[in-house]
PDB file of N, CA, C and O in Angstrom, chain B, residues numbered from 101:
ATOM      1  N   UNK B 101     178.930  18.849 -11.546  1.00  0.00           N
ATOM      2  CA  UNK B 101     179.149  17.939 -12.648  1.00  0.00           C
ATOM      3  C   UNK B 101     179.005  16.499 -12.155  1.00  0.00           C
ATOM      4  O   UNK B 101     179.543  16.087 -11.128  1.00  0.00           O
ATOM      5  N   UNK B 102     178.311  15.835 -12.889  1.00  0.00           N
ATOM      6  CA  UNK B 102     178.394  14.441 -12.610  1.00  0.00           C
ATOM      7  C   UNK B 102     180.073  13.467 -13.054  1.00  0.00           C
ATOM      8  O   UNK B 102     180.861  13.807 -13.937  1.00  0.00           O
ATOM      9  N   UNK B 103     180.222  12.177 -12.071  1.00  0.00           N
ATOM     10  CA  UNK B 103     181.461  11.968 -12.443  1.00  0.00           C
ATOM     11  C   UNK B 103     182.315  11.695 -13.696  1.00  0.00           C
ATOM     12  O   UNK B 103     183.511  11.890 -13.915  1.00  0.00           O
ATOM     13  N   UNK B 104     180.876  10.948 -14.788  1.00  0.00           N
ATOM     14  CA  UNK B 104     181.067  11.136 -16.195  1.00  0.00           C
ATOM     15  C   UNK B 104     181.566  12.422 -16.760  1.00  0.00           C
ATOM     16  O   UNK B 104     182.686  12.421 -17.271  1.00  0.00           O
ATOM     17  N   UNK B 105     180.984  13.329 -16.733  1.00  0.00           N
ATOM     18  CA  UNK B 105     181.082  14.537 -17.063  1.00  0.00           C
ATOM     19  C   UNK B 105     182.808  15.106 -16.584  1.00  0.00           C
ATOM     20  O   UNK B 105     183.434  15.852 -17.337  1.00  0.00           O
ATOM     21  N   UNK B 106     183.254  14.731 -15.567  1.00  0.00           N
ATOM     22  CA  UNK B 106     184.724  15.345 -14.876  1.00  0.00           C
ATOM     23  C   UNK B 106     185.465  14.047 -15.578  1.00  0.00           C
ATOM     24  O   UNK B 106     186.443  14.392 -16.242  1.00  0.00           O
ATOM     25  N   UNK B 107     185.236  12.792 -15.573  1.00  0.00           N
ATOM     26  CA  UNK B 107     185.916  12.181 -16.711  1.00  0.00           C
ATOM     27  C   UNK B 107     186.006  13.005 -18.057  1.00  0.00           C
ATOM     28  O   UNK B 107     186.988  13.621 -18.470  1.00  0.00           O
ATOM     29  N   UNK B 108     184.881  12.892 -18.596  1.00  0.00           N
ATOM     30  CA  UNK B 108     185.166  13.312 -20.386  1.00  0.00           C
ATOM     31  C   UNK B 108     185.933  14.455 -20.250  1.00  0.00           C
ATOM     32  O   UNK B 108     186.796  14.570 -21.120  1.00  0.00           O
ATOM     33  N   UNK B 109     185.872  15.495 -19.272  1.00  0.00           N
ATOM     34  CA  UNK B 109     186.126  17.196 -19.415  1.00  0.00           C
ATOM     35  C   UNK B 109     187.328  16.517 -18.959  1.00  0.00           C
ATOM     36  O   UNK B 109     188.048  16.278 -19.929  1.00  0.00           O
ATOM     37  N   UNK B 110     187.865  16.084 -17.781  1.00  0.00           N
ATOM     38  CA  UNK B 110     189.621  16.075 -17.619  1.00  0.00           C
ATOM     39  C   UNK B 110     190.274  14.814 -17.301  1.00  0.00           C
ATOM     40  O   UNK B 110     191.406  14.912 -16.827  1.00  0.00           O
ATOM     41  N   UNK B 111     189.899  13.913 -17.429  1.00  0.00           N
ATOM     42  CA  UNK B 111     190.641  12.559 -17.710  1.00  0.00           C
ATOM     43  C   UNK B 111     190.933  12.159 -16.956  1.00  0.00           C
ATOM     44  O   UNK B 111     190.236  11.736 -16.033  1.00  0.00           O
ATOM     45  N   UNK B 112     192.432  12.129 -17.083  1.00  0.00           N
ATOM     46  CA  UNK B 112     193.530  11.632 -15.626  1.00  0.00           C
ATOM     47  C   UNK B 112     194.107  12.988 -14.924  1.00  0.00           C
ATOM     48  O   UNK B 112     194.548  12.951 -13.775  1.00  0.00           O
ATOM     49  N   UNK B 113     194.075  14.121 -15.651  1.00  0.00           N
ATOM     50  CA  UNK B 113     194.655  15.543 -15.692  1.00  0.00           C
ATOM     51  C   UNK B 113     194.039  15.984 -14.456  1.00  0.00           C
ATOM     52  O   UNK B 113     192.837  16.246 -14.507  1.00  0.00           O
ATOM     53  N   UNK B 114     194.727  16.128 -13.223  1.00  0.00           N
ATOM     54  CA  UNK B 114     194.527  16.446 -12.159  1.00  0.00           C
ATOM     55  C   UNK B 114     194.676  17.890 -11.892  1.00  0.00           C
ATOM     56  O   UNK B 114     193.763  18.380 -11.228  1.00  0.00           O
ATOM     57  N   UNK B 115     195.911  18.915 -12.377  1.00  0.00           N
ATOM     58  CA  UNK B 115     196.085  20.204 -12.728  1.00  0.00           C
ATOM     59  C   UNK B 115     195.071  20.758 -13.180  1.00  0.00           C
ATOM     60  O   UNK B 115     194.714  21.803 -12.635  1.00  0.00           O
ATOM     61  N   UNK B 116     194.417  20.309 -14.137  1.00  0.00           N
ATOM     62  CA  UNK B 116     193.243  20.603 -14.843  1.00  0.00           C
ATOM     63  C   UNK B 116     191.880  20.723 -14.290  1.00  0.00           C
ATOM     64  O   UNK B 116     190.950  21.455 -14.627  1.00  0.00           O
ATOM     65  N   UNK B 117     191.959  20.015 -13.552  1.00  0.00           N
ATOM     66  CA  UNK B 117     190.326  20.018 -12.634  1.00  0.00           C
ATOM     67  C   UNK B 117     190.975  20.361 -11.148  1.00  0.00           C
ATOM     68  O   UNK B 117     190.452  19.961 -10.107  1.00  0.00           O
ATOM     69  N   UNK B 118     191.643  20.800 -11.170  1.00  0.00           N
ATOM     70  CA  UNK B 118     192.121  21.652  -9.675  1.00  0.00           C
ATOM     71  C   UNK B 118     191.924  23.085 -10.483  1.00  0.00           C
ATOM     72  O   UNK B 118     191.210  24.028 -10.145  1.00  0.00           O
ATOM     73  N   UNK B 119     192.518  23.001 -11.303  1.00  0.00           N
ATOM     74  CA  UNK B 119     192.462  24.968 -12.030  1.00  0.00           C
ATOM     75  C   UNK B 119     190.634  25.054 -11.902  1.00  0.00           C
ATOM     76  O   UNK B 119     189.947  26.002 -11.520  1.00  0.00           O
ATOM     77  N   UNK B 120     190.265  23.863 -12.316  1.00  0.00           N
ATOM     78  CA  UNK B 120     188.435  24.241 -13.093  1.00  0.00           C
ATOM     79  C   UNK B 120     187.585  24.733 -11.607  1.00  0.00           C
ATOM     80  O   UNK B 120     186.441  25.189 -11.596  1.00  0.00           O
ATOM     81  N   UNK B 121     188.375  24.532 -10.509  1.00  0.00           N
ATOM     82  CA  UNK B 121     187.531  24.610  -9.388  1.00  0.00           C
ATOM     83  C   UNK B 121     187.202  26.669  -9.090  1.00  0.00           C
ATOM     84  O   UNK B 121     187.707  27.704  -9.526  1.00  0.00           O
ATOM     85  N   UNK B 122     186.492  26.441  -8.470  1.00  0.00           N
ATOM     86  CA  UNK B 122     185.689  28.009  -8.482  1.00  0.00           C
ATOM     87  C   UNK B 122     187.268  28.191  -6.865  1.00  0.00           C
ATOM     88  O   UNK B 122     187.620  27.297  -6.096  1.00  0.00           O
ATOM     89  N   UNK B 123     187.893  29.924  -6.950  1.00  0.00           N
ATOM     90  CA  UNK B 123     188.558  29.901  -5.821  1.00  0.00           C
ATOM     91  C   UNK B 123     188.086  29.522  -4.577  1.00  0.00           C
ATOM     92  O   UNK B 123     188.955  29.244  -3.750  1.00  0.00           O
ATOM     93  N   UNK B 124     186.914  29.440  -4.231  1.00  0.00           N
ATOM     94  CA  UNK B 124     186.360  29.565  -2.549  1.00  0.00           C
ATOM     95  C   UNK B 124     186.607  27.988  -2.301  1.00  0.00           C
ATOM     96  O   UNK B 124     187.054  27.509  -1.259  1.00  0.00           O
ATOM     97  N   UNK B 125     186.201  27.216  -3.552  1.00  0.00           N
ATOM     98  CA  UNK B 125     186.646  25.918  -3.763  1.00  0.00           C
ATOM     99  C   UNK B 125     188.192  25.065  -3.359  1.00  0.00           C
ATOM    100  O   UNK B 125     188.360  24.056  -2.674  1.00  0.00           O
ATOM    101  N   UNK B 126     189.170  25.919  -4.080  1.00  0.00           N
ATOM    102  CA  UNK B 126     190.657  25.328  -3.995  1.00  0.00           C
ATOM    103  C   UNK B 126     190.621  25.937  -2.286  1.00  0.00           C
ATOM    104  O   UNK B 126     190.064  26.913  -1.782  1.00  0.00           O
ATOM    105  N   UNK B 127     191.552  24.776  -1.682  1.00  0.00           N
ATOM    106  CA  UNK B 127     191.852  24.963  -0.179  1.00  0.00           C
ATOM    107  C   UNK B 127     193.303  24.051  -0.167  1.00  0.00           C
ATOM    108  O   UNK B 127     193.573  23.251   0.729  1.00  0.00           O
ATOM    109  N   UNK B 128     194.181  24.337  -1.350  1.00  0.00           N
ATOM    110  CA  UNK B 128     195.559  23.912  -1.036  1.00  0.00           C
ATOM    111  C   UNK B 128     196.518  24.811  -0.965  1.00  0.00           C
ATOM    112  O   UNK B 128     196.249  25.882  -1.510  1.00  0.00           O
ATOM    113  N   UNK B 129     197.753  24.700  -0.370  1.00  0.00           N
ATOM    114  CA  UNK B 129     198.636  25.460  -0.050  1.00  0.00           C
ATOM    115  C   UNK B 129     199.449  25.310  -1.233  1.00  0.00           C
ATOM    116  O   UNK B 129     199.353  24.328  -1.970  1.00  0.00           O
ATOM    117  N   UNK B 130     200.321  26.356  -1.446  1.00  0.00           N
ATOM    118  CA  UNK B 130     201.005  26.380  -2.956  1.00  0.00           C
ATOM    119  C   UNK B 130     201.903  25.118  -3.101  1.00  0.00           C
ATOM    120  O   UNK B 130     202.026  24.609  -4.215  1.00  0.00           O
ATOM    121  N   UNK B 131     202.643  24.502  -1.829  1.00  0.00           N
ATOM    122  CA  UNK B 131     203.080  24.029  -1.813  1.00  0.00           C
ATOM    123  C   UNK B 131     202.556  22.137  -2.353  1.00  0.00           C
ATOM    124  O   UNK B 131     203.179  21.160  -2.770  1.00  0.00           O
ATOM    125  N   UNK B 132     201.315  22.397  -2.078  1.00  0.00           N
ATOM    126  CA  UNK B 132     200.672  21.040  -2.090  1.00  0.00           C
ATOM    127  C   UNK B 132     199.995  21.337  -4.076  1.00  0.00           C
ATOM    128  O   UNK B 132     199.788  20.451  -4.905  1.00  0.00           O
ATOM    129  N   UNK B 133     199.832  22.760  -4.249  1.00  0.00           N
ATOM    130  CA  UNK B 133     199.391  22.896  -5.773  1.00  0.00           C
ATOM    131  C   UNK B 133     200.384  22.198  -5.973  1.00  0.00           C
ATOM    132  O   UNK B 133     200.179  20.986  -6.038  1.00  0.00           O
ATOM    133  N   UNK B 134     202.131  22.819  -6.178  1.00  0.00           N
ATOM    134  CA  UNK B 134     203.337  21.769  -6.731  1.00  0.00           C
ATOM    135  C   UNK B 134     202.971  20.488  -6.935  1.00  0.00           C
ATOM    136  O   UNK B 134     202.517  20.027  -7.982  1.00  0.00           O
ATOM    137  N   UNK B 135     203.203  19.834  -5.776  1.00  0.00           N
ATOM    138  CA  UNK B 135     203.102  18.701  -5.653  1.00  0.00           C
ATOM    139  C   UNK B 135     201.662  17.992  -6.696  1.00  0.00           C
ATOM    140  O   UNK B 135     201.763  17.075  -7.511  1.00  0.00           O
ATOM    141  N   UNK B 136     200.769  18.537  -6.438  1.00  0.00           N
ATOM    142  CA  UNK B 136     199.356  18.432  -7.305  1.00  0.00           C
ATOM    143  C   UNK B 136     200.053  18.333  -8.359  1.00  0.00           C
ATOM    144  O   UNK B 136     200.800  17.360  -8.466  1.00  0.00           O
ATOM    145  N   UNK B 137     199.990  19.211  -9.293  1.00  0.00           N
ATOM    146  CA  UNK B 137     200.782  19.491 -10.274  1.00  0.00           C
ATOM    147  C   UNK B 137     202.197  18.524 -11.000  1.00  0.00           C
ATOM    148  O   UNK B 137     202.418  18.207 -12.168  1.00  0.00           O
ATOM    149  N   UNK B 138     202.761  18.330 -10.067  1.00  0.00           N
ATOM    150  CA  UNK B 138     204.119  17.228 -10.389  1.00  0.00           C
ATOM    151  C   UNK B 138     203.362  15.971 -10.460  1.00  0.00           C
ATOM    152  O   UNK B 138     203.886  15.094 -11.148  1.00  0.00           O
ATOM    153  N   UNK B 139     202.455  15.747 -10.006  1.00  0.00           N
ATOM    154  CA  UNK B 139     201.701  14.561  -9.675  1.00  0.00           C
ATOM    155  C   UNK B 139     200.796  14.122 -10.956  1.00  0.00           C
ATOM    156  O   UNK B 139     200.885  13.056 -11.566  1.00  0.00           O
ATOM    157  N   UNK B 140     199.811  15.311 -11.242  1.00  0.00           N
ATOM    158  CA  UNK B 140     199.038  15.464 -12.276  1.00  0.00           C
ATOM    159  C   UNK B 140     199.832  14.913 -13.518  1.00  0.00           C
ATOM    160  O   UNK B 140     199.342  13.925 -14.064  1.00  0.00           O
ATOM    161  N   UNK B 141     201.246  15.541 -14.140  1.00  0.00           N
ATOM    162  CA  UNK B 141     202.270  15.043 -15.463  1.00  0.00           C
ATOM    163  C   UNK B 141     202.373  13.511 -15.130  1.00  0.00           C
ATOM    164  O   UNK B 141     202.538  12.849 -16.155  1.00  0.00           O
ATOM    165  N   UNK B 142     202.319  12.738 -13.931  1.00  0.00           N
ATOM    166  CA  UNK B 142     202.774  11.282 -14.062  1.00  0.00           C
ATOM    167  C   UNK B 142     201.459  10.727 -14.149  1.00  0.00           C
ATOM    168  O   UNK B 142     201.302   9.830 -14.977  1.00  0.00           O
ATOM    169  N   UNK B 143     200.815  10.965 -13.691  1.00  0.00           N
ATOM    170  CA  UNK B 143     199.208  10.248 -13.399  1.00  0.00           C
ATOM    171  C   UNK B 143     198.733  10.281 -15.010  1.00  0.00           C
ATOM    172  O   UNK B 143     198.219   9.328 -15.594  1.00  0.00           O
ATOM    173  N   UNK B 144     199.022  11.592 -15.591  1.00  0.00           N
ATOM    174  CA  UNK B 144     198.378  11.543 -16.873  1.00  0.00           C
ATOM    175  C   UNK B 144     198.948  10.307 -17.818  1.00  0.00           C
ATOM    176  O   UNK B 144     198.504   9.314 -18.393  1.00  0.00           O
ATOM    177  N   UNK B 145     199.888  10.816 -17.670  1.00  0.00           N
ATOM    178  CA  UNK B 145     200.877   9.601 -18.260  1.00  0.00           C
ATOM    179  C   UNK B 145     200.905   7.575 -17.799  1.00  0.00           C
ATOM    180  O   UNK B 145     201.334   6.483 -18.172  1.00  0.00           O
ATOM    181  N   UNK B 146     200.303   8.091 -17.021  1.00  0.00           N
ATOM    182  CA  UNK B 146     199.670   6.553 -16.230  1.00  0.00           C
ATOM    183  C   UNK B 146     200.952   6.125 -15.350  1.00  0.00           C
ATOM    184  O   UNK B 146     200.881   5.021 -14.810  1.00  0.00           O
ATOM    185  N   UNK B 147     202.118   6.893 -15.152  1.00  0.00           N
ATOM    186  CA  UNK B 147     203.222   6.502 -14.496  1.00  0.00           C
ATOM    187  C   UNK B 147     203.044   6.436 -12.931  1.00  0.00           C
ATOM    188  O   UNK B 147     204.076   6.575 -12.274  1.00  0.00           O
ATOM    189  N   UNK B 148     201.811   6.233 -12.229  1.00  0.00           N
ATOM    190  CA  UNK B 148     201.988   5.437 -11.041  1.00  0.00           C
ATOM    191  C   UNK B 148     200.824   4.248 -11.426  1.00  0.00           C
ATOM    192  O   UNK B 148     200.260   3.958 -10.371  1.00  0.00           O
ATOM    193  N   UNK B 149     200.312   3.525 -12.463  1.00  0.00           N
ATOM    194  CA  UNK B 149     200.535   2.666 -12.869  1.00  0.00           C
ATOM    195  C   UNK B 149     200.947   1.527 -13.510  1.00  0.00           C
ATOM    196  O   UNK B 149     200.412   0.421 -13.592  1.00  0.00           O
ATOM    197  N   UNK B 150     201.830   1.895 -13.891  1.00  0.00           N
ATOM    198  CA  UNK B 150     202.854   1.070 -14.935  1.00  0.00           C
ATOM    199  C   UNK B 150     204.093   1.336 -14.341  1.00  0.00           C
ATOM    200  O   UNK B 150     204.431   2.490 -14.077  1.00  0.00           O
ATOM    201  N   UNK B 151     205.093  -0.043 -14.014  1.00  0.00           N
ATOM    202  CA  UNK B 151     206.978   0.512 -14.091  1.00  0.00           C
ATOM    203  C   UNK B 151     206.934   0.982 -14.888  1.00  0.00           C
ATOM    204  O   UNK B 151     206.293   0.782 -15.919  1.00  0.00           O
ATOM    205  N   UNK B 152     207.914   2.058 -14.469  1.00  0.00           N
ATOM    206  CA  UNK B 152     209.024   2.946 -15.497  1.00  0.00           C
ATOM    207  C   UNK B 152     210.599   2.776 -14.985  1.00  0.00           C
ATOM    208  O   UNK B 152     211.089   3.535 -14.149  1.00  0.00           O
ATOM    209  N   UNK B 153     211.191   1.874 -15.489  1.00  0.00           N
ATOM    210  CA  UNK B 153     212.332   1.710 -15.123  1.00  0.00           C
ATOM    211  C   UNK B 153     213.197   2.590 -15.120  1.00  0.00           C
ATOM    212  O   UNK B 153     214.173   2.434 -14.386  1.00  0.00           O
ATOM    213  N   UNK B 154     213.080   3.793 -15.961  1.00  0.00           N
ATOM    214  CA  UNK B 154     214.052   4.666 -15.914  1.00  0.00           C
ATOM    215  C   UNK B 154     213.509   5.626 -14.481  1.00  0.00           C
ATOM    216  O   UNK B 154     214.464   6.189 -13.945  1.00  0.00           O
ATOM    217  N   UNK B 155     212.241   5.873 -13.841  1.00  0.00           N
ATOM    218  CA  UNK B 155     212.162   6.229 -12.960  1.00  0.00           C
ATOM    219  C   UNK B 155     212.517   5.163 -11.706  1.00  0.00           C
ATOM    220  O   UNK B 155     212.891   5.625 -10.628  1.00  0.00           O
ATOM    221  N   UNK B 156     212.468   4.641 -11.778  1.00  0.00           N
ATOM    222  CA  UNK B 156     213.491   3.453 -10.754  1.00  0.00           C
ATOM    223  C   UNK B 156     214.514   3.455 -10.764  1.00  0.00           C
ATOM    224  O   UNK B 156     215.019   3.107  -9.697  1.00  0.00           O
ATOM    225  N   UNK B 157     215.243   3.731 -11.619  1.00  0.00           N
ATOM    226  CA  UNK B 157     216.478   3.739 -11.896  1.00  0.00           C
ATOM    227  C   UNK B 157     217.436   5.218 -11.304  1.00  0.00           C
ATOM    228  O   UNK B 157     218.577   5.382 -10.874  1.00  0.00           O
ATOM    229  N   UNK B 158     216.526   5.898 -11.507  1.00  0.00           N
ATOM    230  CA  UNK B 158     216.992   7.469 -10.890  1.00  0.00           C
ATOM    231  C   UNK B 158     215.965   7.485  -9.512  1.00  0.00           C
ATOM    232  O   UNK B 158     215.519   8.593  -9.212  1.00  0.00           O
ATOM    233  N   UNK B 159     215.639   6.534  -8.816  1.00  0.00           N
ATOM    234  CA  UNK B 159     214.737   6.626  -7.425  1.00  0.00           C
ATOM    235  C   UNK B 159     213.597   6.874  -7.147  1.00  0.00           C
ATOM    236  O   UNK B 159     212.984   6.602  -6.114  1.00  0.00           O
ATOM    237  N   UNK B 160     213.152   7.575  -8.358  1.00  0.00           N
ATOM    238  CA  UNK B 160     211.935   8.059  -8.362  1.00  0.00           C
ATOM    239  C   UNK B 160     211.706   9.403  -7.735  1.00  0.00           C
ATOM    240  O   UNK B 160     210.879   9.812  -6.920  1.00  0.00           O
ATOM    241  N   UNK B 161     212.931  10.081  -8.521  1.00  0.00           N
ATOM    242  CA  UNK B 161     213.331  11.306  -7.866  1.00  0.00           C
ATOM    243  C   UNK B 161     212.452  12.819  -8.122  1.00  0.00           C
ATOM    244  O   UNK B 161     212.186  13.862  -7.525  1.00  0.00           O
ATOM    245  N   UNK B 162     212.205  12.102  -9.516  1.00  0.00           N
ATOM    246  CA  UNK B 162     211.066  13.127  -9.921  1.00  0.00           C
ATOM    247  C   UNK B 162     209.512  12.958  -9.453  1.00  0.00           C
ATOM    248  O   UNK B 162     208.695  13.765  -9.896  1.00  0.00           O
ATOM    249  N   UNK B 163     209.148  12.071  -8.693  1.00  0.00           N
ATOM    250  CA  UNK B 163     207.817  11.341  -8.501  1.00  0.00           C
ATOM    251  C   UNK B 163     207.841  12.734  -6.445  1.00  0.00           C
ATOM    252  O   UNK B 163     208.685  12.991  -5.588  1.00  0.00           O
ATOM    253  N   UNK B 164     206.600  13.063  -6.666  1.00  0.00           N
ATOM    254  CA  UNK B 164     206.327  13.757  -5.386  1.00  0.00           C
ATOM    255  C   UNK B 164     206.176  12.899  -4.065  1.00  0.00           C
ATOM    256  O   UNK B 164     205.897  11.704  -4.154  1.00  0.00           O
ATOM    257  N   UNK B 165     206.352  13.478  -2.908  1.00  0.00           N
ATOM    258  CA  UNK B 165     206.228  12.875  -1.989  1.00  0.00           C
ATOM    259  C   UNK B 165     205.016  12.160  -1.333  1.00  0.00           C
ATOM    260  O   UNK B 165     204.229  12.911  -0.757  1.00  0.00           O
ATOM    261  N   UNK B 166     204.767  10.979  -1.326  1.00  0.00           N
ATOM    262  CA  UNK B 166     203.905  10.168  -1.386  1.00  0.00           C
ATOM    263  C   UNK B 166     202.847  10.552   0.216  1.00  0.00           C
ATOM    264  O   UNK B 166     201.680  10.242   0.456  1.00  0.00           O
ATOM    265  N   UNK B 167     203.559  11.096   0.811  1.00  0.00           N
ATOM    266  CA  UNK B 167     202.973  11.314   2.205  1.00  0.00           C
ATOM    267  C   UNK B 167     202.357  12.836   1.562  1.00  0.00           C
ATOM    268  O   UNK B 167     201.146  13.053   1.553  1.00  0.00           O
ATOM    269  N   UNK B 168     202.821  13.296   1.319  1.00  0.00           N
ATOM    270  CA  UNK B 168     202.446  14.777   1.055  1.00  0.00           C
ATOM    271  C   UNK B 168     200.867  14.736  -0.014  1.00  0.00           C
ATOM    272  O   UNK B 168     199.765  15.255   0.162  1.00  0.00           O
ATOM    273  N   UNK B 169     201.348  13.981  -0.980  1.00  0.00           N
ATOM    274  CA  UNK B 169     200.039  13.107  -2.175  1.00  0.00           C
ATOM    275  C   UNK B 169     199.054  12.680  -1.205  1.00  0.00           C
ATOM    276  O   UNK B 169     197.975  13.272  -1.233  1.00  0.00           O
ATOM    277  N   UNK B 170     199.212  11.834  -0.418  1.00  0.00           N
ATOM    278  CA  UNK B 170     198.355  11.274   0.463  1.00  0.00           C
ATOM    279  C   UNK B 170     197.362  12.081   1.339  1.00  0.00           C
ATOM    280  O   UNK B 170     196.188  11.811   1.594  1.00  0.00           O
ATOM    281  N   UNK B 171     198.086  13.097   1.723  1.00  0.00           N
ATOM    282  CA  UNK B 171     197.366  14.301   2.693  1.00  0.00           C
ATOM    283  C   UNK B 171     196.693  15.047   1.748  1.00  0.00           C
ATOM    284  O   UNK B 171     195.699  15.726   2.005  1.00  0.00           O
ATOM    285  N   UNK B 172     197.278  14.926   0.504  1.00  0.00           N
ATOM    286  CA  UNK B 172     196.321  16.034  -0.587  1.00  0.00           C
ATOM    287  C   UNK B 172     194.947  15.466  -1.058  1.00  0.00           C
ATOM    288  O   UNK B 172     194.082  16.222  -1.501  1.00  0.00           O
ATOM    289  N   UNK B 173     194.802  14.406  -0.977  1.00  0.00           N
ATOM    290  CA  UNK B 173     194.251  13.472  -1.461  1.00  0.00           C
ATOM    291  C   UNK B 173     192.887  13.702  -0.573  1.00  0.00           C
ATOM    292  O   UNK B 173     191.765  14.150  -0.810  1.00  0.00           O
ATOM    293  N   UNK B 174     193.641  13.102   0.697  1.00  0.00           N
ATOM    294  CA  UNK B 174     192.236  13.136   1.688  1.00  0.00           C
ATOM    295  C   UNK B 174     191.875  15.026   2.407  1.00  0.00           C
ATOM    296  O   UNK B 174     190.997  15.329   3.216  1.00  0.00           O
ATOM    297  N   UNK B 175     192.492  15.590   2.008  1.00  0.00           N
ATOM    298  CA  UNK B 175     192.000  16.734   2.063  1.00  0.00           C
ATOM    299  C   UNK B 175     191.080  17.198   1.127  1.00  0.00           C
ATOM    300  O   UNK B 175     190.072  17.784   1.521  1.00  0.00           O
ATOM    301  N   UNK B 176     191.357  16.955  -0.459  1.00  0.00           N
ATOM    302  CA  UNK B 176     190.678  17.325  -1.378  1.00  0.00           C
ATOM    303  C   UNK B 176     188.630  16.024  -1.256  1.00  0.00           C
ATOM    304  O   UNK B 176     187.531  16.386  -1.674  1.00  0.00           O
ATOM    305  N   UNK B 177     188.959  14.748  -0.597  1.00  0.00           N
ATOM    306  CA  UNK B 177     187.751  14.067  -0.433  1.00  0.00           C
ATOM    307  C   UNK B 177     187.032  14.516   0.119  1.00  0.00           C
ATOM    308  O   UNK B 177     185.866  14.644  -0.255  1.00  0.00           O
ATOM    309  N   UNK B 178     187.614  15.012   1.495  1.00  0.00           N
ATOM    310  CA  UNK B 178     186.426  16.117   2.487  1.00  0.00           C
ATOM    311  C   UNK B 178     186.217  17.497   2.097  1.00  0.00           C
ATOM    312  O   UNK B 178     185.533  18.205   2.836  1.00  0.00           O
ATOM    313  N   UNK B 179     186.809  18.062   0.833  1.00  0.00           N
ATOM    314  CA  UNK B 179     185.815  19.226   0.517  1.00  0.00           C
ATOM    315  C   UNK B 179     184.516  18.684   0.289  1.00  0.00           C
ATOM    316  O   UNK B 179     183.574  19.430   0.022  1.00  0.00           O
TER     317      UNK B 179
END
């Protein structure tokens, strides 16, 4: 797919274009799907761009671990 194309089909929805991948494709550990996944509900929502004070306010307790995001990140670039 061209990058237009993974825009229009899944947006900000990161869950969504991790599911769309063929299995031989996905190379995350369940643990890092979670995290994917917990990640995917704020991103959609644009909540690691915009304050959300009420997530500041509770620590950002629901927000995944940023080191863990980070490793998913550059793992998923070098497929």
């Amino acid at each position: 797919m061209t990058q237009v194309e993974v825009k229009d089909k899944f947006g900000h929805n990161l869950e969504k274009a991790y599911d769309a991948l063929d299995s031989a494709e996905k190379s995350l550990t369940q643990i890092e799907e979670d995290t994917l996944r917990r990640a995917s509900k704020i991103y959609d929502d644009k909540g690691f761009e915009y304050f959300d004070p009420e997530a500041a306010l509770k620590g950002y307790k629901g927000f995944p671990d940023l080191t863990l995001l980070d490793s998913i990140a550059r793992k998923m670039i070098v497929m």
